[in-house]
Each structure stands twice: as C-alpha cells, then as structure tokens.
N, C-alpha and C positions, 0 to 999 in steps of 0.2 A: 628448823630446817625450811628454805626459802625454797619453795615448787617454780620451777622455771619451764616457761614453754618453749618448746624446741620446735614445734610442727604446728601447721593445718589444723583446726578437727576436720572429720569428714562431712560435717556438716557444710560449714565453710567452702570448701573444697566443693561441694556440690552448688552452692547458690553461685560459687562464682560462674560455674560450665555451665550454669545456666543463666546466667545473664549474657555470658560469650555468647551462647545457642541464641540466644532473641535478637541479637547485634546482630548477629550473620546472617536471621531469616530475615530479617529488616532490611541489608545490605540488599543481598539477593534479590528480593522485590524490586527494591529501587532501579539496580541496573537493569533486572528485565525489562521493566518501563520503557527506562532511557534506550534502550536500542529497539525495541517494538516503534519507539516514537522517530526513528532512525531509519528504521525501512520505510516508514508511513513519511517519513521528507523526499526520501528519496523515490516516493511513487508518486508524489505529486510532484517532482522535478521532471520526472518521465509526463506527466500531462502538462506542465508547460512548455518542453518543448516540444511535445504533440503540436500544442497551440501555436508556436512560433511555426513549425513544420506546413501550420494549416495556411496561415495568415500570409506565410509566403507563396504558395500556388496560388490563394485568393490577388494578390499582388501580380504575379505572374500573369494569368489567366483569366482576372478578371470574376473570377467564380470561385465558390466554395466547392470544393470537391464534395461529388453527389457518393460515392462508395470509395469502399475499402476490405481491404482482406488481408490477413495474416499468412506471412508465407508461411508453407510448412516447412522447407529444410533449414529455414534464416528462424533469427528473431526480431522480425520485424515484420512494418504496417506497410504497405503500397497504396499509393490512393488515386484514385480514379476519376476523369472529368468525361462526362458521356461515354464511358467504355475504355478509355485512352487512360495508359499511366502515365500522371502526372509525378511523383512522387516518389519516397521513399523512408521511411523513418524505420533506422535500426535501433531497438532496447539494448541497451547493453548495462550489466550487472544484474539483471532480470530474468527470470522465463515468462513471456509473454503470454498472458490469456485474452484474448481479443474477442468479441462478442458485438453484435447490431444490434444495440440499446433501441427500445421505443422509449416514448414517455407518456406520465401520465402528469400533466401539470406543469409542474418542475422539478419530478421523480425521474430517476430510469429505471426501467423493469428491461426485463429478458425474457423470453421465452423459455428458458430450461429452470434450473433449482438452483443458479447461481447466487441468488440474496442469500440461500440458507448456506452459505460455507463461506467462512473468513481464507485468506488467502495464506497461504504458507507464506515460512520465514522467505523464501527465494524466489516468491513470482510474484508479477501484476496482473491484474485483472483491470482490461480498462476495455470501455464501451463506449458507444458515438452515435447519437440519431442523428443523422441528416437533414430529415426535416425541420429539427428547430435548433439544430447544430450548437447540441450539450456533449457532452466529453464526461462520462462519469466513471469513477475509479473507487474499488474497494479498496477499504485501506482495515488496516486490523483491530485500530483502535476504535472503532466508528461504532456504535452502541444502536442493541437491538436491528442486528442485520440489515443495517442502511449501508448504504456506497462510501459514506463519509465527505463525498469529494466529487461536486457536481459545479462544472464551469461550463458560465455560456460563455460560446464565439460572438 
C-alpha cells in the first residue's frame, strides 16, 4: 500500500509564515526609509527656495535681509531690510518651525532644546543667522542630533 501525501506538515506550514513574516518586516523597513527620505527632499526644497526667496531681495535691494519672523496665523517667513518688509515666503505642505540660528563655526545652534528633537512626519524646522547668512534645516535623517542641512548664502 503506496502512502500518499495530500497536505502541508505543520511544520512546513510554519517555516513558510515565517519566511513571509521576515519578507514583510524587510518590506516595511525599506518603505519607511524611502518616505522619511521623502520628507527630508522635500525640506530641503523648502530651503532652497528659502534661498532663491533671499537672493531675490538681495537682487532687489541690493542687501541681504538683516531679520525675519514667522507669522502666526500664515505659514510662512516675512523678511525684513532695516525694519521694512521686504518679503514674503509661504511653506506650503509643511507646518513651519522657524527659529534665529546663531552659530558656532559652521554649526547652528538655538537657544532652546531644538537639536534634541527630530521633526515630525509634517513640519520643518528651519533656522537663519544673519550675520553669516546660513540657512539650517533639521531633517529626520540627520544622525546624532545635527541639522543635517546647513547652506551658506
């Protein structure tokens, strides 16, 4: 009498869900990457046209705008040539964290505890010294609490 398999063992049956299980936590990883690296494009899209926004008042005016401020009911920057708005840049697909960088070198620091927090999936955090007119932006992926994302003017 010839024994014929009709099924699975459950063994079988077990390494396969478990090789599916290691496929999917693999998948998984991968795409959170790819779209963490997604917002991190899309925030340094927002400081280059920062830059284009700056470059045209310097064009304009002759000067680099000396301040800036974040509105509160907009999301967006206004920038300032001796008191005077010159400007206007609105964030859009963003909530705007706006901050007056100092530096040190060619770091930017903050006065509050902004290096120690990475940014949510849906805002920017972008900062600007004046005096040596850097532009720095946290970005998520940026290793051991750095900006990730410092451009001179």
């Amino acid at each position: 009498m010839k024994l014929t398999k009709k099924a699975f063992s459950l063994v079988e049956l077990l390494v396969a869900m478990a090789i599916i299980a290691v496929l999917i936590s693999i998948a998984a990883y991968g795409i959170q990457i790819v779209q963490r690296n997604a917002r991190d494009l899309k925030r340094k899209k927002i400081v280059e046209d920062l830059i284009l926004t700056i470059h045209d008042i310097q064009t304009n005016h002759f000067m680099y705008p000396d301040n800036a401020t974040k509105s509160e009911s907009e999301n967006s920057i206004t920038f300032y040539i001796q008191g005077q708005e010159v400007a206007e840049y609105e964030v859009k697909g963003m909530d705007l964290q706006w901050f007056r960088a100092g530096t040190s070198g060619n770091e930017c620091s903050d006065q509050g505890d902004f290096l120690s927090k990475r940014p949510s999936r849906d805002n920017v955090a972008i900062g600007m010294d004046f005096q040596n007119l850097l532009i720095c932006a946290r970005l998520e992926a940026s290793e051991l609490g750095g900006y990730g994302y410092v451009v001179s003017l």
